[in-house]
PDB file with one MODEL, atoms N, CA, C and O in Angstrom:
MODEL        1
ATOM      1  N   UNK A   1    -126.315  47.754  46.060  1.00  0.00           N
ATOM      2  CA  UNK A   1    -126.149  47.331  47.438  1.00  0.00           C
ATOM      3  C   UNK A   1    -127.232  46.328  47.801  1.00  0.00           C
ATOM      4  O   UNK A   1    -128.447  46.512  47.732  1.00  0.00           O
ATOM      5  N   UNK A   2    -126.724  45.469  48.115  1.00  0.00           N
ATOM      6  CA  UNK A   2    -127.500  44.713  48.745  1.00  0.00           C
ATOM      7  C   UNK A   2    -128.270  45.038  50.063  1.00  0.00           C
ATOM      8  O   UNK A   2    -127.453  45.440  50.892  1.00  0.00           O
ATOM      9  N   UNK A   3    -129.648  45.012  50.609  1.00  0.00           N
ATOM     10  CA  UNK A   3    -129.836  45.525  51.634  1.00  0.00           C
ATOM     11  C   UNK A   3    -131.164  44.415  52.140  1.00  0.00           C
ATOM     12  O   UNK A   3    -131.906  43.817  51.360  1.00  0.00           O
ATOM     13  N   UNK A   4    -131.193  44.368  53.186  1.00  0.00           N
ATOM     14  CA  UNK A   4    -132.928  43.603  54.327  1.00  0.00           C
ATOM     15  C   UNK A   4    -133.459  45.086  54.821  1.00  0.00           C
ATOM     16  O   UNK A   4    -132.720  45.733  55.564  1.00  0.00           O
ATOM     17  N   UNK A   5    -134.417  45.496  54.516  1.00  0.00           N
ATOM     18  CA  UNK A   5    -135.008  46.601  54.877  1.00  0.00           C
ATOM     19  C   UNK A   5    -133.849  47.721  55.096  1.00  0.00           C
ATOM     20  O   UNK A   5    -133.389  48.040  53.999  1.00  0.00           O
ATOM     21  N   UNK A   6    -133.230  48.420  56.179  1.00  0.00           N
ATOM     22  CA  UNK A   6    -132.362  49.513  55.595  1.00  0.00           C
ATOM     23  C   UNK A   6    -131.077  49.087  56.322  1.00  0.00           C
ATOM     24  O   UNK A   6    -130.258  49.927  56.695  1.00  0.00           O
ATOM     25  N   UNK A   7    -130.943  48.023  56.480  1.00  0.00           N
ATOM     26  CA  UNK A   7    -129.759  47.403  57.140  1.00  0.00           C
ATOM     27  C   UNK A   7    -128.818  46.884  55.924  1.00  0.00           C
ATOM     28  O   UNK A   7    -129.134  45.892  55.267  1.00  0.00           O
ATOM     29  N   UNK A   8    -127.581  47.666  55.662  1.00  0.00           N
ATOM     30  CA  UNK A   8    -126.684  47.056  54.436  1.00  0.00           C
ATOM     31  C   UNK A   8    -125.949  45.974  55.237  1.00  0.00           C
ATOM     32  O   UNK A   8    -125.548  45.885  56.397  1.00  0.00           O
ATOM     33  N   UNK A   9    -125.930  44.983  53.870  1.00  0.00           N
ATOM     34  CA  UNK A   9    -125.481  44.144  54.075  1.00  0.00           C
ATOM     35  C   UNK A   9    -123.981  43.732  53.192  1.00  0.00           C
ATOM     36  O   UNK A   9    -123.280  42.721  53.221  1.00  0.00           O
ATOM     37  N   UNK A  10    -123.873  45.084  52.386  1.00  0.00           N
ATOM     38  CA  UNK A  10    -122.857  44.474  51.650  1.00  0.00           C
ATOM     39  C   UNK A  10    -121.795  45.530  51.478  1.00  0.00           C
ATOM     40  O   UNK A  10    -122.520  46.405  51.005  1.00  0.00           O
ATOM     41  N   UNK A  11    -120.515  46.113  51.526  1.00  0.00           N
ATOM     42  CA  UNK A  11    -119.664  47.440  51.352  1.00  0.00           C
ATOM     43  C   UNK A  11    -118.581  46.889  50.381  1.00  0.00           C
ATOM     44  O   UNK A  11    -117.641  46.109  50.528  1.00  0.00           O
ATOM     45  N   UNK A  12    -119.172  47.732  49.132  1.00  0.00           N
ATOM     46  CA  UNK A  12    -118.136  47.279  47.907  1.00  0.00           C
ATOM     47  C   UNK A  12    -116.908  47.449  48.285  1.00  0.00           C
ATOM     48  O   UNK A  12    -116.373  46.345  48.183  1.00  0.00           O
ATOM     49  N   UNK A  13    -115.888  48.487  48.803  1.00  0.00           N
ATOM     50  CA  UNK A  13    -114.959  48.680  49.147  1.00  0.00           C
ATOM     51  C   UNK A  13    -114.275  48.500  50.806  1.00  0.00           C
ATOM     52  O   UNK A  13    -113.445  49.245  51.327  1.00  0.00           O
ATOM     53  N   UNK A  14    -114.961  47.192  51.444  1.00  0.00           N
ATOM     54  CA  UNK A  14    -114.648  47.099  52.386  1.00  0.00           C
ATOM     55  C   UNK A  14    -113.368  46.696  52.583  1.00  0.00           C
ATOM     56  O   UNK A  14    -112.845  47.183  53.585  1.00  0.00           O
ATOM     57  N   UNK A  15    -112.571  45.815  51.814  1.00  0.00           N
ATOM     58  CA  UNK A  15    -111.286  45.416  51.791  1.00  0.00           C
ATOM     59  C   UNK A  15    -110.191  45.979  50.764  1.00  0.00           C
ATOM     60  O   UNK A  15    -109.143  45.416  50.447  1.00  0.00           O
ATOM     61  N   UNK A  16    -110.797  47.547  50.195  1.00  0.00           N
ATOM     62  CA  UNK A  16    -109.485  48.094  49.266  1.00  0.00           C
ATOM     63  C   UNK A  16    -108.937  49.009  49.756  1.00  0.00           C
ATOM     64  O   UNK A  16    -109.324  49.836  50.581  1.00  0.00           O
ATOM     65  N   UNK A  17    -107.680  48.829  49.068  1.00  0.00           N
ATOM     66  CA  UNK A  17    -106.812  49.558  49.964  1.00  0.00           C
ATOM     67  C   UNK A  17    -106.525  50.914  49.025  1.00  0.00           C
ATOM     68  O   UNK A  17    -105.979  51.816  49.661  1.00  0.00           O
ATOM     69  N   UNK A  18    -106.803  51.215  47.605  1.00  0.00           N
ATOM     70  CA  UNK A  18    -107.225  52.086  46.953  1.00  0.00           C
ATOM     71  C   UNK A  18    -108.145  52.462  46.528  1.00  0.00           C
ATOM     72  O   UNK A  18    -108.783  51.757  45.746  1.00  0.00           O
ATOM     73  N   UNK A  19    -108.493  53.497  46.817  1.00  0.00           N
ATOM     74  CA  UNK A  19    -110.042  54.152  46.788  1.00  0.00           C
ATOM     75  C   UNK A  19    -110.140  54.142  45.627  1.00  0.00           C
ATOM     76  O   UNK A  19    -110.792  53.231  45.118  1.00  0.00           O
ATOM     77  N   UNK A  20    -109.517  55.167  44.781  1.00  0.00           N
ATOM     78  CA  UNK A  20    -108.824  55.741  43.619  1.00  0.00           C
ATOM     79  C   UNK A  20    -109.588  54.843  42.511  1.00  0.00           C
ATOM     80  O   UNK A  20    -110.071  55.430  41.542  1.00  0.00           O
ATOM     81  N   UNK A  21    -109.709  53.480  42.619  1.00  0.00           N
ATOM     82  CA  UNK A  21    -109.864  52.670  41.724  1.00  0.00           C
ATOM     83  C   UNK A  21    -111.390  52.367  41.544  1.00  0.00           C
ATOM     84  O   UNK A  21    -111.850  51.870  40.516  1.00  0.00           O
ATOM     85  N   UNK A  22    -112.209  52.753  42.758  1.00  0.00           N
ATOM     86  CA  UNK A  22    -113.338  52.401  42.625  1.00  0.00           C
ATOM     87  C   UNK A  22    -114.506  52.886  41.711  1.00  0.00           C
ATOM     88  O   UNK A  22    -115.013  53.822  42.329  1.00  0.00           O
ATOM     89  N   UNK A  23    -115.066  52.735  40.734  1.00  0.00           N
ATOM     90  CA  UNK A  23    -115.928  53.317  39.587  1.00  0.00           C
ATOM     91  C   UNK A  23    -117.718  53.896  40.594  1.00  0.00           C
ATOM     92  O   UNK A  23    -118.567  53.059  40.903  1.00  0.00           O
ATOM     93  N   UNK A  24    -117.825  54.973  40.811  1.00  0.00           N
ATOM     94  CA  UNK A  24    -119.222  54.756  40.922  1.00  0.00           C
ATOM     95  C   UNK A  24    -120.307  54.722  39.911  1.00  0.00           C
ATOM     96  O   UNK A  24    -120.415  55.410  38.896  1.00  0.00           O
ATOM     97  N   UNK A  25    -121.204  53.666  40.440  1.00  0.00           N
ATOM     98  CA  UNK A  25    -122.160  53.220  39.078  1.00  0.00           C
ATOM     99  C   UNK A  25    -123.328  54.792  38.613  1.00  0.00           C
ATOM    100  O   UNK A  25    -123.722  55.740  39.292  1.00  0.00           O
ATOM    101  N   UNK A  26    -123.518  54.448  37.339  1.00  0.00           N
ATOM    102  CA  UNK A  26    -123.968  55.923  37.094  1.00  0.00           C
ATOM    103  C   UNK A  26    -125.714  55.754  37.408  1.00  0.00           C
ATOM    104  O   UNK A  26    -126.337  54.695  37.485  1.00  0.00           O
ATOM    105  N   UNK A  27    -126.108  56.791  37.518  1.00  0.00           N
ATOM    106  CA  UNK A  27    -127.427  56.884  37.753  1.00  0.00           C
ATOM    107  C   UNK A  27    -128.537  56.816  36.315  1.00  0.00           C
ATOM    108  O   UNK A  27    -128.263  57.428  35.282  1.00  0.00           O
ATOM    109  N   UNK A  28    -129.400  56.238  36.420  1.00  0.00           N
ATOM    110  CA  UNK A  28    -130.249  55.852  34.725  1.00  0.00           C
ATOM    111  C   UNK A  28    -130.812  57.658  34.850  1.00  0.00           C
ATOM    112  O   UNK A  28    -130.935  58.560  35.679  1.00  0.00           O
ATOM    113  N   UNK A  29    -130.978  57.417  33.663  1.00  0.00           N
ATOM    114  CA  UNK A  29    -131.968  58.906  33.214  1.00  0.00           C
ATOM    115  C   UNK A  29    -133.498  58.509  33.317  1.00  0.00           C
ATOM    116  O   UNK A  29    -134.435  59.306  33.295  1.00  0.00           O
ATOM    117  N   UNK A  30    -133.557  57.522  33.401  1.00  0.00           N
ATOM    118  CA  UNK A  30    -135.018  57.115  33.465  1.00  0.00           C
ATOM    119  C   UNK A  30    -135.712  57.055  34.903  1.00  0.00           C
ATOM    120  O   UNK A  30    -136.935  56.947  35.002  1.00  0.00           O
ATOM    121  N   UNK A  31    -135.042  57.114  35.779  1.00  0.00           N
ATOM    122  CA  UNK A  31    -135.559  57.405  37.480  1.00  0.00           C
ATOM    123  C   UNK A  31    -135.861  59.087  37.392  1.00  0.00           C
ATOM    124  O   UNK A  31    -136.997  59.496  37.635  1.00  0.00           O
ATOM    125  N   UNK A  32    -134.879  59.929  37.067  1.00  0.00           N
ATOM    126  CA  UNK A  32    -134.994  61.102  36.566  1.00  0.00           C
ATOM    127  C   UNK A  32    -136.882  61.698  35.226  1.00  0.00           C
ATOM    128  O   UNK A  32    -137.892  62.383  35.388  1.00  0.00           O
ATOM    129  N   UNK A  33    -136.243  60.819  34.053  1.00  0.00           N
ATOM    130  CA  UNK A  33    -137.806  61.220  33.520  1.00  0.00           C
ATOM    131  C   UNK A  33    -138.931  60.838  33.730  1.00  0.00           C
ATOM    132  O   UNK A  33    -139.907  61.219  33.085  1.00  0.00           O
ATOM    133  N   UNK A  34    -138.975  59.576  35.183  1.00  0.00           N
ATOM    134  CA  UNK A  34    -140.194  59.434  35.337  1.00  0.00           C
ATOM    135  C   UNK A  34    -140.804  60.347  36.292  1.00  0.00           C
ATOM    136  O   UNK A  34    -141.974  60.723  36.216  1.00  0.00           O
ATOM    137  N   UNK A  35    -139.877  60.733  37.299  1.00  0.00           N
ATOM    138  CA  UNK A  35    -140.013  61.853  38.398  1.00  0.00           C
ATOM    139  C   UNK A  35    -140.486  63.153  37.543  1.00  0.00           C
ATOM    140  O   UNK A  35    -141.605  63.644  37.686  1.00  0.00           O
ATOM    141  N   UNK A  36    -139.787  63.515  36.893  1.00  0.00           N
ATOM    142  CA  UNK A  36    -140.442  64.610  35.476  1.00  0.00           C
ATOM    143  C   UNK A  36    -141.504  64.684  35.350  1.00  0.00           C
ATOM    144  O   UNK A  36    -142.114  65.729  35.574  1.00  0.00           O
ATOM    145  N   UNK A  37    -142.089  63.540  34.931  1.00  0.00           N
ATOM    146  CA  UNK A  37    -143.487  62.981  34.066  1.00  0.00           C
ATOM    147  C   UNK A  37    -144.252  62.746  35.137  1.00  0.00           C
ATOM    148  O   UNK A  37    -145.379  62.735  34.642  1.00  0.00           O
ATOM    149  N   UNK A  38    -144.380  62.542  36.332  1.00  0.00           N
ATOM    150  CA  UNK A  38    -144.923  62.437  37.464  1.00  0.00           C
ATOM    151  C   UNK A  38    -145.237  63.903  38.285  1.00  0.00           C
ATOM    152  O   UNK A  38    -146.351  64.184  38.728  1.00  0.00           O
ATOM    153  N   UNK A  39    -143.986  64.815  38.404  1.00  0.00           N
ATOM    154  CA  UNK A  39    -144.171  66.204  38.882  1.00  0.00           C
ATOM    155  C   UNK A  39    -145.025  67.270  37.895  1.00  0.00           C
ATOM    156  O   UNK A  39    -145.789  68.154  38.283  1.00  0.00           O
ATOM    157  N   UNK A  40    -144.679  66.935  36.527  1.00  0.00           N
ATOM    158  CA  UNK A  40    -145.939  67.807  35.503  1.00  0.00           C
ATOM    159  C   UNK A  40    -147.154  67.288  35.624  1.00  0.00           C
ATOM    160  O   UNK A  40    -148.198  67.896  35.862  1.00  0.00           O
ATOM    161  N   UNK A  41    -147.007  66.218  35.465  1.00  0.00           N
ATOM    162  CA  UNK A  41    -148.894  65.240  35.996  1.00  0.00           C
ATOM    163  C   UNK A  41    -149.665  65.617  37.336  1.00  0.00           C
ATOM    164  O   UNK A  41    -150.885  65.702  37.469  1.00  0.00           O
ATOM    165  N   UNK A  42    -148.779  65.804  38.204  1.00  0.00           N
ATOM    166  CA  UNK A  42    -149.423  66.307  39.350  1.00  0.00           C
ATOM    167  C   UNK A  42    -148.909  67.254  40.296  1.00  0.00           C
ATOM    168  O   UNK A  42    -148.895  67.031  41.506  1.00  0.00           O
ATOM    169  N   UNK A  43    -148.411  68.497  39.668  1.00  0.00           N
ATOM    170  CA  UNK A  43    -148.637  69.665  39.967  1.00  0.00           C
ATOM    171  C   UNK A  43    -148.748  70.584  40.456  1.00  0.00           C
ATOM    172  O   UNK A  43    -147.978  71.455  40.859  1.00  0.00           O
ATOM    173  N   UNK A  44    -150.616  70.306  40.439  1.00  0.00           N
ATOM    174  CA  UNK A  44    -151.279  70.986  40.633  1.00  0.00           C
ATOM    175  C   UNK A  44    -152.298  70.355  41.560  1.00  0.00           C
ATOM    176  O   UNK A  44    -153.439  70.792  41.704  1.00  0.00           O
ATOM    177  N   UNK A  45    -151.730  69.142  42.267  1.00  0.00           N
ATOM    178  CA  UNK A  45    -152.742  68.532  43.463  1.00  0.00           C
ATOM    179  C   UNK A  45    -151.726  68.297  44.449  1.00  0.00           C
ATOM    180  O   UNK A  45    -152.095  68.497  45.606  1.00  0.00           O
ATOM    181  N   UNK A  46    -150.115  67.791  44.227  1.00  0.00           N
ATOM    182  CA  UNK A  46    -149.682  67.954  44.634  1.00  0.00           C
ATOM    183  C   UNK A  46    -148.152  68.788  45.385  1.00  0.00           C
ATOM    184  O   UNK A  46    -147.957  69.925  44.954  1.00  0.00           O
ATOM    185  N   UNK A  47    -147.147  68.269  46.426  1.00  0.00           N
ATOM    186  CA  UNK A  47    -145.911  69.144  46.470  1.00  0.00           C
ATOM    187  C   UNK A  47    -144.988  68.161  46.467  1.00  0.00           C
ATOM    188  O   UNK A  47    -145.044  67.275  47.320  1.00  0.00           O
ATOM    189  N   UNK A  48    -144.308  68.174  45.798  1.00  0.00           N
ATOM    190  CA  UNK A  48    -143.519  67.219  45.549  1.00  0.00           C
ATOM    191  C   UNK A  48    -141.730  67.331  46.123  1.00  0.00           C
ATOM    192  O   UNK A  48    -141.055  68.259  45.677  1.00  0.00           O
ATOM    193  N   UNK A  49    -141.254  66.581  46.860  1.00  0.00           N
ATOM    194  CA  UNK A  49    -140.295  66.143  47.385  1.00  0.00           C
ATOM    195  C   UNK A  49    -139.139  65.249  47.565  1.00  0.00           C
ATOM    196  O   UNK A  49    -139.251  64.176  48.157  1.00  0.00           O
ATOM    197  N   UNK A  50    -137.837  65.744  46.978  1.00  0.00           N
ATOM    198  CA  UNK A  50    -136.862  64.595  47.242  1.00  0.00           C
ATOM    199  C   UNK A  50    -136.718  64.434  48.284  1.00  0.00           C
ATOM    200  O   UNK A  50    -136.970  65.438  48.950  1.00  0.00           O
ATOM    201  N   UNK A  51    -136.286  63.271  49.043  1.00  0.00           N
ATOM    202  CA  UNK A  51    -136.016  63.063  49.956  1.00  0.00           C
ATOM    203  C   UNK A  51    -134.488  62.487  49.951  1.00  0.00           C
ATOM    204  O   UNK A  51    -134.037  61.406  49.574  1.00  0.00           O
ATOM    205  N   UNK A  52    -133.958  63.480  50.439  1.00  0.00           N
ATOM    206  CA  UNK A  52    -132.404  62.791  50.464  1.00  0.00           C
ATOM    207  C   UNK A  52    -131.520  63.105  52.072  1.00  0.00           C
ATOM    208  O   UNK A  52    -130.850  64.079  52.417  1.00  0.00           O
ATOM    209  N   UNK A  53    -131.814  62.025  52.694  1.00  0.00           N
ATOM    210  CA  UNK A  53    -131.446  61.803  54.431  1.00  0.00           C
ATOM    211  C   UNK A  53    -130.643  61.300  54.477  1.00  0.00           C
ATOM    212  O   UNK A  53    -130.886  60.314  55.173  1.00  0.00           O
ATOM    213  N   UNK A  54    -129.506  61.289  54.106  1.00  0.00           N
ATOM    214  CA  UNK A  54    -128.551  60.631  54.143  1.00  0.00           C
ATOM    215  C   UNK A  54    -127.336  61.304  53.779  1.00  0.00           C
ATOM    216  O   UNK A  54    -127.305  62.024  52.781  1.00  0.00           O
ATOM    217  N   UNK A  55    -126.145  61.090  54.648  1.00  0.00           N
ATOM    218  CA  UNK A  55    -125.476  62.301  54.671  1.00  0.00           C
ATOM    219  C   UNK A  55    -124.127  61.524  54.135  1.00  0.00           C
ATOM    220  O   UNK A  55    -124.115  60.301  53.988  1.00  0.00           O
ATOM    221  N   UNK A  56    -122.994  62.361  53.859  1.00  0.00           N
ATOM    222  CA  UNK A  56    -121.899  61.718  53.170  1.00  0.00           C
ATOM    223  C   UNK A  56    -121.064  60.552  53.680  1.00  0.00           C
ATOM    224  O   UNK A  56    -120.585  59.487  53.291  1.00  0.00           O
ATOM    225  N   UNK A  57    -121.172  61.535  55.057  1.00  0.00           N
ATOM    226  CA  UNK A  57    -120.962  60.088  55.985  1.00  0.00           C
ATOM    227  C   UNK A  57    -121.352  58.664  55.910  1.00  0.00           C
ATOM    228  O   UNK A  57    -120.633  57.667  55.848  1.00  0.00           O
ATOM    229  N   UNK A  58    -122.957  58.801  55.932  1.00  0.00           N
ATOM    230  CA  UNK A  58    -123.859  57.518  56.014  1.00  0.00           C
ATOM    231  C   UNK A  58    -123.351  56.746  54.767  1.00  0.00           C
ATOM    232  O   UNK A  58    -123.309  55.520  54.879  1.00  0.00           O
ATOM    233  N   UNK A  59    -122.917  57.363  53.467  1.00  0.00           N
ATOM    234  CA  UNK A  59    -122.760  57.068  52.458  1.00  0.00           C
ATOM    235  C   UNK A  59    -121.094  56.206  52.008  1.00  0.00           C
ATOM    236  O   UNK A  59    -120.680  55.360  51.216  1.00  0.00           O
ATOM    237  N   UNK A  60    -120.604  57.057  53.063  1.00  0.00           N
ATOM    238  CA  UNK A  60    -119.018  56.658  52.942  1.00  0.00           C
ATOM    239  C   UNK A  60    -118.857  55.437  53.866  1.00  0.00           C
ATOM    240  O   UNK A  60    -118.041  54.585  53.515  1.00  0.00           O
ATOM    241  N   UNK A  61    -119.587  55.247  55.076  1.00  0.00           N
ATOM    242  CA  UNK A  61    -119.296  53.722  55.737  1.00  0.00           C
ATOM    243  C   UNK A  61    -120.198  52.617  55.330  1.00  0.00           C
ATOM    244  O   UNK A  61    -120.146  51.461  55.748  1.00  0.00           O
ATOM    245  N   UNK A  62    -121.279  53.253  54.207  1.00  0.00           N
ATOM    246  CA  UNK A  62    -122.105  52.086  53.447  1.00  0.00           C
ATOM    247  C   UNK A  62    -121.032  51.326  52.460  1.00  0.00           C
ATOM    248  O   UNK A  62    -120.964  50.108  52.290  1.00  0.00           O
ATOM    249  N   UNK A  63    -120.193  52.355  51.837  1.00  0.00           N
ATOM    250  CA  UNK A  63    -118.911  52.081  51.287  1.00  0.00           C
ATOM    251  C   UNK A  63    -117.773  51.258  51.465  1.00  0.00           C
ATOM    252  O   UNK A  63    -117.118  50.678  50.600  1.00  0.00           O
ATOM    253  N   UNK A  64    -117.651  51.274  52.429  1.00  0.00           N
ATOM    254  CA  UNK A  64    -116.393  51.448  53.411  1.00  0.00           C
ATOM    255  C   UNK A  64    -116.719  50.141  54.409  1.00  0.00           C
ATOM    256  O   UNK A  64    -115.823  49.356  54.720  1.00  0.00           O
ATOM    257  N   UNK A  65    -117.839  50.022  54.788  1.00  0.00           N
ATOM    258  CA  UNK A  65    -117.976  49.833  56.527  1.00  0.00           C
ATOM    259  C   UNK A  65    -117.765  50.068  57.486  1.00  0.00           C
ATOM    260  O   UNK A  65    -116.808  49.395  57.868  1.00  0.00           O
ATOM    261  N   UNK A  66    -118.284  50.983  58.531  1.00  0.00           N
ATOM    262  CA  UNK A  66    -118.236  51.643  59.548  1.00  0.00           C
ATOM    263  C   UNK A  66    -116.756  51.778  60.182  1.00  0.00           C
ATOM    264  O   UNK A  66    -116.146  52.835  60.343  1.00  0.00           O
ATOM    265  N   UNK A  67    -116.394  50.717  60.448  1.00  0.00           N
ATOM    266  CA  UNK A  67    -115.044  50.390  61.101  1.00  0.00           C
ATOM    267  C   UNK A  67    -113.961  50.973  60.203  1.00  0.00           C
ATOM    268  O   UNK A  67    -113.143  51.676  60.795  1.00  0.00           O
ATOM    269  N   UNK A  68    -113.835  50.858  59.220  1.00  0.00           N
ATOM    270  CA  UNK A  68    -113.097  50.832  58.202  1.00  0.00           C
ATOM    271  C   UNK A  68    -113.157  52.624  57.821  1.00  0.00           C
ATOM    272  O   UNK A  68    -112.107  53.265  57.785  1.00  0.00           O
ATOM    273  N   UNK A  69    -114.105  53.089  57.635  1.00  0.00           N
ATOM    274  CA  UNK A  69    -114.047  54.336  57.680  1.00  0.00           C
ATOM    275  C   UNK A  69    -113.912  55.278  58.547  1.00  0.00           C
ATOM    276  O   UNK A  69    -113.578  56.399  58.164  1.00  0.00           O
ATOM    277  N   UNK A  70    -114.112  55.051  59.690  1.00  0.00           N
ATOM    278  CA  UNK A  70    -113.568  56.162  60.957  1.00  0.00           C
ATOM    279  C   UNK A  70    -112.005  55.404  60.850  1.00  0.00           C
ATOM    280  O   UNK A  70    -111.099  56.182  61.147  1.00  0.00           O
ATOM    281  N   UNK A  71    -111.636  54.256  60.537  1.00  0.00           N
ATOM    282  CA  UNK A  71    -109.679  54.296  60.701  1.00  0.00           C
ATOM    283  C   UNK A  71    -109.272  54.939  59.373  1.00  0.00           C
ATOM    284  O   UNK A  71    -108.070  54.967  59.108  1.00  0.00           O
ATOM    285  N   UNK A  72    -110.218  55.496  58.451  1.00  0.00           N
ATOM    286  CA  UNK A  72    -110.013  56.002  57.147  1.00  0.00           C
ATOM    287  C   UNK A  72    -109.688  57.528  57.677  1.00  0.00           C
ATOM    288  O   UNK A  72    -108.694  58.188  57.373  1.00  0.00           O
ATOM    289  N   UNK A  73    -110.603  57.867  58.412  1.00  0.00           N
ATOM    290  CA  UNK A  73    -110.900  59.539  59.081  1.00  0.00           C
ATOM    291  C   UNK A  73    -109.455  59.722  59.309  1.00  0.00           C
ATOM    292  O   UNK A  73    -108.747  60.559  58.749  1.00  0.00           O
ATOM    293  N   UNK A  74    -108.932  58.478  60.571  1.00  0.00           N
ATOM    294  CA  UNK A  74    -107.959  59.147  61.256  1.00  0.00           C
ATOM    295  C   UNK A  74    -106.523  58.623  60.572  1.00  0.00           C
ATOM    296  O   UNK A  74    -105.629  59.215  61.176  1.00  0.00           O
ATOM    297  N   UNK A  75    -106.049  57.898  59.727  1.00  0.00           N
ATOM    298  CA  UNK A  75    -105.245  57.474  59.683  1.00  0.00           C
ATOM    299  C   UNK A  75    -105.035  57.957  57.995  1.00  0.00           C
ATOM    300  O   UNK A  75    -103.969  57.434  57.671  1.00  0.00           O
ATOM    301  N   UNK A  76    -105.371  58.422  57.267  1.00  0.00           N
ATOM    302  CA  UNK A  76    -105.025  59.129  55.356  1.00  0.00           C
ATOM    303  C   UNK A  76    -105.546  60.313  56.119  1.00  0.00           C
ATOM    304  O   UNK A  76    -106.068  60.562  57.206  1.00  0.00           O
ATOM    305  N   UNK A  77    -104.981  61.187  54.549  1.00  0.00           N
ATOM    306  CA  UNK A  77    -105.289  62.518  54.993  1.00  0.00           C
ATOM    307  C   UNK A  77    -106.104  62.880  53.594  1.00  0.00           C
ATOM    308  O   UNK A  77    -107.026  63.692  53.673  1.00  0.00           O
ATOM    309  N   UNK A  78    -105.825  62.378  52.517  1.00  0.00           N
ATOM    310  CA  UNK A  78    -106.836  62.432  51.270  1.00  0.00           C
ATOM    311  C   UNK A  78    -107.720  61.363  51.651  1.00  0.00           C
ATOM    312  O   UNK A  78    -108.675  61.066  50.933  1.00  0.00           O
TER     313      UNK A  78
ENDMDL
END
């Protein structure tokens, strides 16, 4: 996604008309083993925290675009 500080600027699926088709990109293992290698390193000084604020919603009109997904809400039923 393209983004200017937390303002998206870009919704892969703003103009499809099948969801069905869209691939989500996979996540690296390496964001994962560095968080690993970072939480055994520090432990024991610190508490460590995901932070995940963002709700399915927020996620589905980043998708979508706002507009596009509340006429998604009301108008399909899958």
């Amino acid at each position: 996604m393209l983004t200017e500080g937390f303002h998206i600027r870009y919704h892969p699926l703003l103009e499809s008309d099948d969801l069905t088709k869209y691939r989500f990109p996979k996540p690296e293992d390496k964001l994962l083993s560095i968080t690993k290698e970072i939480g055994e390193r520090e432990k024991g000084n610190y508490f460590i925290l995901s932070l995940q604020d963002w709700t399915f919603f927020e996620r589905a009109w980043l998708l979508r675009g706002y507009e596009n997904i509340l006429m998604d809400f009301c108008l399909r039923e899958k």
